[in-house]
N, C-alpha and C positions, 0 to 999 in steps of 0.2 A: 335750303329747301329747293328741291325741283319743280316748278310749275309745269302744270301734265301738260297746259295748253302751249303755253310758250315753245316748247321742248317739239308739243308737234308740229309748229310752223318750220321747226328747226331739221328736223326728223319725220315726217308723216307717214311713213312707213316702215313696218319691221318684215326680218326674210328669217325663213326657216326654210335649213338646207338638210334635207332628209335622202334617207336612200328609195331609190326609187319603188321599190317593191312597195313601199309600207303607203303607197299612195290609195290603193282601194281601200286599205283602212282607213284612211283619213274620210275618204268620199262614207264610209260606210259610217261612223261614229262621228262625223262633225265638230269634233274635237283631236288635240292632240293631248297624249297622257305622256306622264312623266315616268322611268321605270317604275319608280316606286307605288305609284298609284296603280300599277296593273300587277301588282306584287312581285316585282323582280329586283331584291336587294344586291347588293354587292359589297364583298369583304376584301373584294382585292379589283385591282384595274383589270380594264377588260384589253386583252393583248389581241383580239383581233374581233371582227365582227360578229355578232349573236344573234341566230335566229332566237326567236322566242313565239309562243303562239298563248293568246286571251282573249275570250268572247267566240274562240272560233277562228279567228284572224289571225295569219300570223304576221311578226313584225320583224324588224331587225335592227339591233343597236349597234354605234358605230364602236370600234375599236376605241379604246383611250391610251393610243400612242404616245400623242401629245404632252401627257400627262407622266411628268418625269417629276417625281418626288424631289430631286438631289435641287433643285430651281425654284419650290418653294421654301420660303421663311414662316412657319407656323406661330400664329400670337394668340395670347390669351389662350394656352392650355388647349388649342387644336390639335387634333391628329390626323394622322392620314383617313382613319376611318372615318372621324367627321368629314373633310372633305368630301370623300366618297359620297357620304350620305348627304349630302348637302347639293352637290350634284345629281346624285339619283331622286331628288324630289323635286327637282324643277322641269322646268318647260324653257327653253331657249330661244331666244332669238336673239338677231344681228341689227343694228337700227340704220337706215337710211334712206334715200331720197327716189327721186323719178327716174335717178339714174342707176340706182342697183344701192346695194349694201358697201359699208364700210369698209375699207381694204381690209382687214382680217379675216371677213368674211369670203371676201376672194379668194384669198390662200389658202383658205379650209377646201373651199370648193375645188383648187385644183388636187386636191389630194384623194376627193373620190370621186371618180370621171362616172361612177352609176350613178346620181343625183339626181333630186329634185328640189327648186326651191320655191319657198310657195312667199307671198308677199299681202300682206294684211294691212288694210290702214289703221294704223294705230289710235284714233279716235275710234273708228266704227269696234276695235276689240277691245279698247277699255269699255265701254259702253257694252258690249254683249259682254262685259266678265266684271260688272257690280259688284263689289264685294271680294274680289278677290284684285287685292291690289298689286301692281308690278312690281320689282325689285331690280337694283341699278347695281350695273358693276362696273369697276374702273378698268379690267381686264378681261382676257378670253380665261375665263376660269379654268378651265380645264387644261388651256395649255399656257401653262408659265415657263417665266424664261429669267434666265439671268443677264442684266443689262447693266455693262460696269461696276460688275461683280457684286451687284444689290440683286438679290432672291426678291420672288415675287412673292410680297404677301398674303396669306390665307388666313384668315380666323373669323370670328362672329359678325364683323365690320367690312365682310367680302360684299355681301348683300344687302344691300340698303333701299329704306322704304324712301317714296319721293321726299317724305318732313324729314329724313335721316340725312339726306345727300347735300352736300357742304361743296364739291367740286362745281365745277363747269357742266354747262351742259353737254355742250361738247367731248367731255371727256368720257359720258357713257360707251363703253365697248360693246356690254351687254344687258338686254332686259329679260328678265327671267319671269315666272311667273308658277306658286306651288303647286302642285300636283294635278292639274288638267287646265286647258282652255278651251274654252268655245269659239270655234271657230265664224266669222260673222259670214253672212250671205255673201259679202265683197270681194271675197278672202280672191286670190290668184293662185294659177302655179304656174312655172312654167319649165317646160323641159327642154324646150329646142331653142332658146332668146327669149321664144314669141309668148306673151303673158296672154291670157283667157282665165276664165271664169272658171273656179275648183270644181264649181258641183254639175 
């Protein structure tokens, strides 16, 4: 079991690295939405960037390059589409400290030099998102990799609730969260280093 408080002495904050444009949305809805909550399913990976427009607003989702089928080992009767789908109904972030996000997060970010990442304290948004509880992954979901020729696992036990998680804390990659967040007043972004205030 994960203790939430523990975890955030360890972690107190989470970073969400979005592309730049989709930032007045965010100032405009106070939330960020997962595709699926804004009704944008997918049957197949997205092999480059997507405009999409909802409420008025439009957004843009990232490519899923990363996302090379042949790298995962699928269990318990997954398939690519669940994955997909499992992916399109969350909310993402990266976990770490005063000093930025976790090295995987880094190497995300060099791959889209149009970014923004925005950094929330992770008490102040469990606390605005009651009820909708987090989910723990041991990996960047989206992009697996083969490591001494062991495929990275996918199936039902990708996503784990805090009472579900058996690992380290430490070994969290990713905190997810289903189909929207509310974003808290504390919430940051920041484009040039320099962090301020989202809204």
């Amino acid at each position: 079991m994960l203790d939430s408080q523990r975890y955030a002495r360890l972690r107190p904050y989470l970073f969400h690295n979005t592309d730049a444009s989709n930032l007045a949305g965010i100032r405009k809805f106070h939330h960020l939405y997962s595709p699926s909550a804004v009704g944008v399913g997918f049957r197949s990976r997205r092999p480059t960037n997507e405009r999409h427009y909802w409420e008025g607003q439009s957004f843009v989702l990232r490519d899923q390059r990363p996302l090379q089928f042949g790298h995962v080992e699928f269990e318990d009767g997954w398939t690519r589409d669940d994955l997909l789908a499992a992916l399109a109904d969350r909310v993402f972030f990266w976990p770490g400290d005063s000093n930025g996000p976790i090295t995987p997060a880094r190497r995300l970010a060099r791959r889209y030099p149009q970014s923004v990442l925005l950094r929330i304290d992770l008490v102040d948004l469990l606390c605005a998102n009651q009820g909708n509880d987090p989910q723990f992954c041991r990996y960047n979901s989206g992009g697996p990799r083969t490591t001494g020729g062991r495929k990275s696992p996918r199936g039902p036990s990708t996503f784990q609730s805090a009472h579900e998680w058996k690992s380290r804390s430490c070994d969290v990659v990713e905190v997810c969260f289903r189909n929207s967040v509310i974003l808290p007043p504390t919430a940051e972004v920041s484009v040039d280093g320099n962090w301020s205030i989202l809204w």
